[in-house]
C-alpha positions in Angstrom: 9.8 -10.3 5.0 7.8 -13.2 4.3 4.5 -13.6 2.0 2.2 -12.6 4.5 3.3 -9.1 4.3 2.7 -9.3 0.4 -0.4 -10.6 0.6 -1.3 -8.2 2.9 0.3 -5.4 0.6 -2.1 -6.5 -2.0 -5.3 -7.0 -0.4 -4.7 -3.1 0.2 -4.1 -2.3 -3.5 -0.3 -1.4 -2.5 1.1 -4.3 -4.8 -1.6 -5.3 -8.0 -3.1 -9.2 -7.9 -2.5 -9.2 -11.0 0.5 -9.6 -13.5 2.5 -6.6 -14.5 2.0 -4.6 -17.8 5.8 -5.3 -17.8 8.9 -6.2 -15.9 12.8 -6.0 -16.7 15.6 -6.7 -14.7 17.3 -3.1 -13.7 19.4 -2.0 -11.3 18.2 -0.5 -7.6 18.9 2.7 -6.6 16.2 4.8 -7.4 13.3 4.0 -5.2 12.8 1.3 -2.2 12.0 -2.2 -2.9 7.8 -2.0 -3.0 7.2 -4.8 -1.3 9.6 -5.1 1.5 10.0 -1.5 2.0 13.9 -1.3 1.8 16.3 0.5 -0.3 17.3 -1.0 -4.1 20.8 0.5 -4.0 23.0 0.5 -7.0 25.0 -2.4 -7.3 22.1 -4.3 -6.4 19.8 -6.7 -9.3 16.0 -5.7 -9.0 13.6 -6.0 -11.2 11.4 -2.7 -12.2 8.3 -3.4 -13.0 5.0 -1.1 -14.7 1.5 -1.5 -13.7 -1.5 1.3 -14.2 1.1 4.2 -14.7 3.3 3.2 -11.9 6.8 2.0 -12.3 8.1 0.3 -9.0 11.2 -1.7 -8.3 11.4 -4.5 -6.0 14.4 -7.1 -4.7 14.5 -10.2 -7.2 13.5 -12.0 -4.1 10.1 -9.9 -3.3 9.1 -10.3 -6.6 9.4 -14.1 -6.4 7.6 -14.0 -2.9 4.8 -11.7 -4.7 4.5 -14.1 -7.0 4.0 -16.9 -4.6 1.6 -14.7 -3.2 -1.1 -14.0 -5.8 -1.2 -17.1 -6.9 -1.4 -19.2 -3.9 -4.3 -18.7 -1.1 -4.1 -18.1 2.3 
């Protein structure tokens, strides 16, 4: 996984450019991480976030990589 994929995920409207209505720190288990694609599981941090009706969940990590991402260019 690195920020190219993220990028990449949000030129395609898969991830928003733009910050979240809101995040908190959950746990996994429900869906896969949106950015990287893997599973959340259970005893795993991640933090769930809300944008435009949709509620995703993604690693601690991806979401520091996404945020790297939309703020830096190419």
């Amino acid at each position: 996984m690195n920020v190219s994929h993220i990028r990449d995920k949000i030129a395609r409207g898969e991830l928003p450019g733009t910050d979240w209505e809101a995040t908190r720190l959950t746990v996994g288990g429900l869906f896969p991480c949106a950015a990287c694609d893997t599973p959340t599981t259970p005893i795993d941090a991640a933090v769930e976030c809300h944008h435009g009706g949709s509620r995703v969940l993604l690693h601690p990590d991806c979401y520091v990589m996404w945020e790297e991402a939309r703020r830096s260019p190419r």
